[in-house]
MITIMAR-13794 format. One record per residue (C-alpha): residue in one letter; residue number from 1; chain; x, y, z. Coordinates in nm, 3 decimals, always signed. Layout:
N
node type=A, seq=NUM, mol=A, east=X, north=Y, up=Z .
...
//
This chain:
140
node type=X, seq=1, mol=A, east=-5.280, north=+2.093, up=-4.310 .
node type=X, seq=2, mol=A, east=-5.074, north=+2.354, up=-4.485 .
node type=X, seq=3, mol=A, east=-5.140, north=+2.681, up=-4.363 .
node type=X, seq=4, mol=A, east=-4.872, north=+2.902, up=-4.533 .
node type=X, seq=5, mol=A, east=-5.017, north=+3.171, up=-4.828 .
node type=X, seq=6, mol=A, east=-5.001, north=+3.059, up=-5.182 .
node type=X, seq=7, mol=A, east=-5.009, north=+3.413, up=-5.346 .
node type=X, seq=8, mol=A, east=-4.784, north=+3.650, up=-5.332 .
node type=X, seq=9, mol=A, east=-5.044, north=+3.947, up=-5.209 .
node type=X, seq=10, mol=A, east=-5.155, north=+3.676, up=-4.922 .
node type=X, seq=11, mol=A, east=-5.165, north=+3.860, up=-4.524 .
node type=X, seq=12, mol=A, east=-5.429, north=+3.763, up=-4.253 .
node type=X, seq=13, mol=A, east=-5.749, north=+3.962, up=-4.310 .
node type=X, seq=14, mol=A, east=-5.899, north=+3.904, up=-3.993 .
node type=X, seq=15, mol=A, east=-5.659, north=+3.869, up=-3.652 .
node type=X, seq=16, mol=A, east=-5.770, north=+3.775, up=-3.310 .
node type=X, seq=17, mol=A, east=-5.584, north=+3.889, up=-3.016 .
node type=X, seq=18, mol=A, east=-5.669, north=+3.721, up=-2.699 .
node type=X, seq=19, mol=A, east=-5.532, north=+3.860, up=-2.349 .
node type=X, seq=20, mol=A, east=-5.639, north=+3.936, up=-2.066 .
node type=X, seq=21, mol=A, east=-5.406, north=+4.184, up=-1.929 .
node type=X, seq=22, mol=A, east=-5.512, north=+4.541, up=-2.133 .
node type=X, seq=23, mol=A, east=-5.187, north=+4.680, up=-2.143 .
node type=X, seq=24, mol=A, east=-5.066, north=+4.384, up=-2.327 .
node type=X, seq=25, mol=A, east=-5.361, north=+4.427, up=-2.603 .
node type=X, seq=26, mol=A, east=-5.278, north=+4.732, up=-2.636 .
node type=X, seq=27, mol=A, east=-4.917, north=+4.668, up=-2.705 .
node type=X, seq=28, mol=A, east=-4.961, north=+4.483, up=-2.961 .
node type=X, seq=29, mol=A, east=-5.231, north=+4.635, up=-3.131 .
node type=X, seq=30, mol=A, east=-4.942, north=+4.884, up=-3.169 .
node type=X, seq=31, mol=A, east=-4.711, north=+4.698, up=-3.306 .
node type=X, seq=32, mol=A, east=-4.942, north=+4.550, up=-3.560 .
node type=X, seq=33, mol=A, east=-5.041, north=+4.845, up=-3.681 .
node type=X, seq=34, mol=A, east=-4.667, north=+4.955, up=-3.688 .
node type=X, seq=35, mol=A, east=-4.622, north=+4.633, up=-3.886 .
node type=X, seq=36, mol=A, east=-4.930, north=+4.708, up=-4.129 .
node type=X, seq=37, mol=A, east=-5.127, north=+4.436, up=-3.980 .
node type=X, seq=38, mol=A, east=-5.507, north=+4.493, up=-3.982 .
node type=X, seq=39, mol=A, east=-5.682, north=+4.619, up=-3.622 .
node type=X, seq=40, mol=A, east=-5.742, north=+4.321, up=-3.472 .
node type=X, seq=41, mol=A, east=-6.058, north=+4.172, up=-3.296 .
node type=X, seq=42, mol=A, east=-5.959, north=+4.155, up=-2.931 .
node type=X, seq=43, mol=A, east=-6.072, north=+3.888, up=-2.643 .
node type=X, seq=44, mol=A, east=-6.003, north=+3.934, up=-2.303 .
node type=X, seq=45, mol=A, east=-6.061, north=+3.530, up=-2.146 .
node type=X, seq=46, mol=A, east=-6.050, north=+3.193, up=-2.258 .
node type=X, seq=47, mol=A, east=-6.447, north=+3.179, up=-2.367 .
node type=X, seq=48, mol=A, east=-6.427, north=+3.524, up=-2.535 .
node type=X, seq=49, mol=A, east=-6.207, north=+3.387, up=-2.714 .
node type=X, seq=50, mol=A, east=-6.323, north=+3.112, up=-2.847 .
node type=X, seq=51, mol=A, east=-6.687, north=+3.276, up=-2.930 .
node type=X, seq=52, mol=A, east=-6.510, north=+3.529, up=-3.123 .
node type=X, seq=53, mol=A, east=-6.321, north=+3.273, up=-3.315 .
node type=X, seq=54, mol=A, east=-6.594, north=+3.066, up=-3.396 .
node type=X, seq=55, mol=A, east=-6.802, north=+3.405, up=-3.506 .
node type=X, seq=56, mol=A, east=-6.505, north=+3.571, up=-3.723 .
node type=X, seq=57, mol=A, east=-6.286, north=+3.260, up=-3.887 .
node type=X, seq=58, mol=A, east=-5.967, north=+3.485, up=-3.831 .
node type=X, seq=59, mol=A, east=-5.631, north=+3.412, up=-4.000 .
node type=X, seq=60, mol=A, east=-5.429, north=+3.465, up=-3.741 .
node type=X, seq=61, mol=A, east=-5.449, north=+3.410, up=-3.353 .
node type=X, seq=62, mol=A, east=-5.216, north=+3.550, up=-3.102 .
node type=X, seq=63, mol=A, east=-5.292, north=+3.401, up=-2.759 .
node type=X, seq=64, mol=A, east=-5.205, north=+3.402, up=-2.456 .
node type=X, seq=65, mol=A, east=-5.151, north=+3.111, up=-2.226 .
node type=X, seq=66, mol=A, east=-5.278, north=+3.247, up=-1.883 .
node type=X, seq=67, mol=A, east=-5.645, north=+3.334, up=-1.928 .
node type=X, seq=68, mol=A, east=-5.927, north=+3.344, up=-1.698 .
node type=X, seq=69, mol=A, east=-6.225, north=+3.099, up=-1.775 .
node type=X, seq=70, mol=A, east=-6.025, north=+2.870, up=-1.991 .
node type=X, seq=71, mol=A, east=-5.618, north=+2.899, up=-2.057 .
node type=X, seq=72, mol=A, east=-5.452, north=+2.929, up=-2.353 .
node type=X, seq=73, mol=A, east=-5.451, north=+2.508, up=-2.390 .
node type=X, seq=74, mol=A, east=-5.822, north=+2.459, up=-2.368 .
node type=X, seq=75, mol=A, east=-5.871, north=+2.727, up=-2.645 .
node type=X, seq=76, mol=A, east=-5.655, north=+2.572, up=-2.883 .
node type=X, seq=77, mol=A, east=-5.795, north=+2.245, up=-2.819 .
node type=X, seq=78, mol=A, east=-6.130, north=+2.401, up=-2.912 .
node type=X, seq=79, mol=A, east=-6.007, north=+2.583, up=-3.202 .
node type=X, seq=80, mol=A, east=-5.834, north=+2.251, up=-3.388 .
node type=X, seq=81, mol=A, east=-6.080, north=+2.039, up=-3.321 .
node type=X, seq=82, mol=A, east=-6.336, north=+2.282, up=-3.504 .
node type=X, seq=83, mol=A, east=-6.360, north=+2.298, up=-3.879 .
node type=X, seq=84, mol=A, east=-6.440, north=+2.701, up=-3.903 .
node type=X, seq=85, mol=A, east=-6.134, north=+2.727, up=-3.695 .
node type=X, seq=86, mol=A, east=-5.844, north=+2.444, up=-3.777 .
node type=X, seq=87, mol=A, east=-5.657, north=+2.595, up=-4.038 .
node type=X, seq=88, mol=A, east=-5.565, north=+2.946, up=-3.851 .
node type=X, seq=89, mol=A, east=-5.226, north=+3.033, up=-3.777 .
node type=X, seq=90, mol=A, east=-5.252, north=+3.046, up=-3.373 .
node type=X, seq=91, mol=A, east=-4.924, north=+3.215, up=-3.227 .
node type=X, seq=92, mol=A, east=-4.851, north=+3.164, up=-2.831 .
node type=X, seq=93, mol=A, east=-4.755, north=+3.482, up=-2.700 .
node type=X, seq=94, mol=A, east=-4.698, north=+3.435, up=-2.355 .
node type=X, seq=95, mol=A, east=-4.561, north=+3.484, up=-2.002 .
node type=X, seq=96, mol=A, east=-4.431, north=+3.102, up=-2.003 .
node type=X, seq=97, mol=A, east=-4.091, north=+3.151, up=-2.048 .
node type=X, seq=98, mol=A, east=-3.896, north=+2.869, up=-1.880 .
node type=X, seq=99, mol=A, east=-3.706, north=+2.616, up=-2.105 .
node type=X, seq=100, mol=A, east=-3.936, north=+2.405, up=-2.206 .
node type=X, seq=101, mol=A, east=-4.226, north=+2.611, up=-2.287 .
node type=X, seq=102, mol=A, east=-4.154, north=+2.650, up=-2.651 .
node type=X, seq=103, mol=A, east=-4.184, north=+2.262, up=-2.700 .
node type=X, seq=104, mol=A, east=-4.484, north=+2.277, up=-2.480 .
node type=X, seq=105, mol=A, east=-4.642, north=+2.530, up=-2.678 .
node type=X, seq=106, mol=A, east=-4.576, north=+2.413, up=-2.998 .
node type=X, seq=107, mol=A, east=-4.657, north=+2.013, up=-2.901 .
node type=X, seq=108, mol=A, east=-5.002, north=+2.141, up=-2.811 .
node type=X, seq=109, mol=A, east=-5.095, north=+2.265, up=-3.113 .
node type=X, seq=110, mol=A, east=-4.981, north=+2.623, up=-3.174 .
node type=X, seq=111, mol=A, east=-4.798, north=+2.709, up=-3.476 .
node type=X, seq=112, mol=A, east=-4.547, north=+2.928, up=-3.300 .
node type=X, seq=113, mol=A, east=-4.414, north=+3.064, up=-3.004 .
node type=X, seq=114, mol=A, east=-4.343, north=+3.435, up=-2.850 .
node type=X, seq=115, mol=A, east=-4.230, north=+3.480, up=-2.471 .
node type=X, seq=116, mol=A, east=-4.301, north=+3.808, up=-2.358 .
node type=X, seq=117, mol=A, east=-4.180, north=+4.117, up=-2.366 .
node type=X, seq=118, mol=A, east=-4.088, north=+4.096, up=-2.705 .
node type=X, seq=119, mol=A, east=-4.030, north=+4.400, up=-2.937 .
node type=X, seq=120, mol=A, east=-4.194, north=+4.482, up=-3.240 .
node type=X, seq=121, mol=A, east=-3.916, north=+4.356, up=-3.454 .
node type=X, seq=122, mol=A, east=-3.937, north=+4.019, up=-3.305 .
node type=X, seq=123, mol=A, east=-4.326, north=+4.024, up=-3.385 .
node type=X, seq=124, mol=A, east=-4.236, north=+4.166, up=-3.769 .
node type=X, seq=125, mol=A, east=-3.971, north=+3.862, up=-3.771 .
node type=X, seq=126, mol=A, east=-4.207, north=+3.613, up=-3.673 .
node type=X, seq=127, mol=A, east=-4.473, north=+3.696, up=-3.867 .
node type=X, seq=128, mol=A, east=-4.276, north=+3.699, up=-4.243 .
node type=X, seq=129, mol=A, east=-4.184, north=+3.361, up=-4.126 .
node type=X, seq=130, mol=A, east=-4.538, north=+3.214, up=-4.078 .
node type=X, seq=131, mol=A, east=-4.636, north=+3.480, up=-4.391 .
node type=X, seq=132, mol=A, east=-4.337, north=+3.451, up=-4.633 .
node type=X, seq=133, mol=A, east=-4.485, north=+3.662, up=-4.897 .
node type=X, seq=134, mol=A, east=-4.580, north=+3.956, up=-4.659 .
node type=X, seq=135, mol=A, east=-4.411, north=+4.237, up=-4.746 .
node type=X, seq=136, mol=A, east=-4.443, north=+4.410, up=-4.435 .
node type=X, seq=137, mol=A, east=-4.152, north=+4.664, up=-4.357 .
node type=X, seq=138, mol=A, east=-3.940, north=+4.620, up=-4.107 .
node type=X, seq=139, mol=A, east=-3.975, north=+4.940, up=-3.870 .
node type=X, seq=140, mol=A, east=-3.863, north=+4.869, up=-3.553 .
//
């Protein structure tokens, strides 16, 4: 399923930021507003996040991998396997940072990868890739 814009004005609408850890949420709330992104919805476990999914349809999800009630895996399963949900852009941000992880992530359904910390300007990077026709500045 192609999931790249089509129109040159295309950006997520509606993001969903799923994290436990608050600091983290925070963060990059920050940085997307730094990067002109809208606020996003924010969940804070596994369930939370996929209720709010289900209940918003957002563009763009930027997950985590260690959740309580259901890790970053299960969501995604959940997510592609549900119509309302298939076609968003789901980015791992995550702790897992050992070799492999990327592949990992990316085998299992997410459309990109992020180890943590990363700065803003990785985020900005990372996000004209998956939104080639944002024309988000680059601030970092």
């Amino acid at each position: 399923m192609e999931t790249k814009p089509k129109e040159n004005e295309w950006r997520p609408k509606r993001i969903l930021l799923v994290d436990a850890d608050a600091d983290c949420r925070e963060l990059l709330c920050l940085y997307l507003k730094r990067l002109n992104y809208p606020v996003p919805i924010e969940a804070v476990d596994g369930e939370d996040a996929v209720r709010k999914a289900l209940r918003e349809e957002p563009d763009l999800i930027i997950l985590e991998i260690f959740l309580p009630k259901k890790d970053g895996f299960q969501v995604i399963a959940d997510l592609r396997a549900n119509p309302l949900t298939r076609g968003a852009v789901i980015v791992a941000a995550t702790a897992m940072a050992l070799p492999d992880d990327r592949e990992r992530c990316l085998a299992g359904g997410f459309d990109a990868y992020l180890s943590k910390p990363f700065t803003v300007r990785e985020l900005g990077k990372l996000l004209q890739t998956i939104f080639p026709c944002d024309a988000s500045p680059d601030r970092s």
